[in-house]
N, C-alpha and C positions, 0 to 999 in steps of 0.2 A: 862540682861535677866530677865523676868517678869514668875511669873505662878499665874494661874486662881485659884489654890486650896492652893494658902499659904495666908497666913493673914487671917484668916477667926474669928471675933471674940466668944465669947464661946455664949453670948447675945445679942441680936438684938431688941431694941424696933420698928422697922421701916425697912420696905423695905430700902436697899442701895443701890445708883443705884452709879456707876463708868463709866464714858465718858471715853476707850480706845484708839479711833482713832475716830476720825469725820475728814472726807472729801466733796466735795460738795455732792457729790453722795452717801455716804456710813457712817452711825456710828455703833459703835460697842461699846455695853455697857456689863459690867459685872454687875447681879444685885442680891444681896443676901436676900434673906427671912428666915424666921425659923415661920411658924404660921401665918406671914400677909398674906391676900387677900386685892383684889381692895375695898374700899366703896360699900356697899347694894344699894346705887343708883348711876346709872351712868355708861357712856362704853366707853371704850377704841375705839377712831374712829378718826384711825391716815390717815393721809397725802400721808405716805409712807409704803411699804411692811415690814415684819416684819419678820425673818427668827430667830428661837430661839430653842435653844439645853438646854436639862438640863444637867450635869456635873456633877450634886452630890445631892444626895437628892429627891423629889420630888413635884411633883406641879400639878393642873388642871388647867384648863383655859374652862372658859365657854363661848359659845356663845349666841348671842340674838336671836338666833332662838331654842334656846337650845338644841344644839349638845357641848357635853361634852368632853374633850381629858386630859385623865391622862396622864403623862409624867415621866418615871422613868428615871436613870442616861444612856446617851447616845442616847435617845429618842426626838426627834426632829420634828417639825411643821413651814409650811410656812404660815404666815396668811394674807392675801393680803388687799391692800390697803382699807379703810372702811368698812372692816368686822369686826361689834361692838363684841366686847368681853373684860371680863374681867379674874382676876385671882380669881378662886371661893375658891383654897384649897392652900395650902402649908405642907409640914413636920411641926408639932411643935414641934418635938423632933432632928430633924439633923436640920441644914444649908443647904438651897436649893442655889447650884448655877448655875444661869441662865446664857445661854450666847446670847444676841440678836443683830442681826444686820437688821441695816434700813437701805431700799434701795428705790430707785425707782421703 
């Protein structure tokens, strides 16, 4: 048995992204931040759907049309297949954990 909120370390220089479960259909990554965001240039413009819960901590996520969504612990967004967004905020004081799953 695994859980999402053990091991978490006290410092983070770098987003940590953890492959779960990858299937044809379906991955599932756990991803930890404490203070990163995406790069100043550049958007997330993925393939596949994106379904992600925060679990601890907290996060925004910005989009290119700039619609904003803060995310506290238990708070969840679907973002669908080529909708450019990235990560604008993170906690710099807790560990943010991310739980995302990509689908079709």
């Amino acid at each position: 048995m695994n859980n999402l909120l053990t091991s978490l370390p006290d410092h983070i220089d770098h987003e940590q992204v953890e492959e779960l479960l990858s299937q044809p259909n379906v991955k599932i990554e756990r991803i930890l931040s404490k203070g990163q965001t995406s790069p100043e240039t550049g958007w997330y413009d993925q393939e596949e759907n994106e379904w992600v819960v925060v679990l601890q901590g907290a996060g925004e996520i910005t989009f290119e049309d700039g619609d904003k969504v803060r995310l506290q612990p238990g708070d969840y967004i679907n973002i669908p297949a080529h909708r450019r967004h990235k990560v604008s905020w993170t906690d710099p004081e807790n560990v943010t954990v991310w739980l995302a799953v990509f689908y079709p």
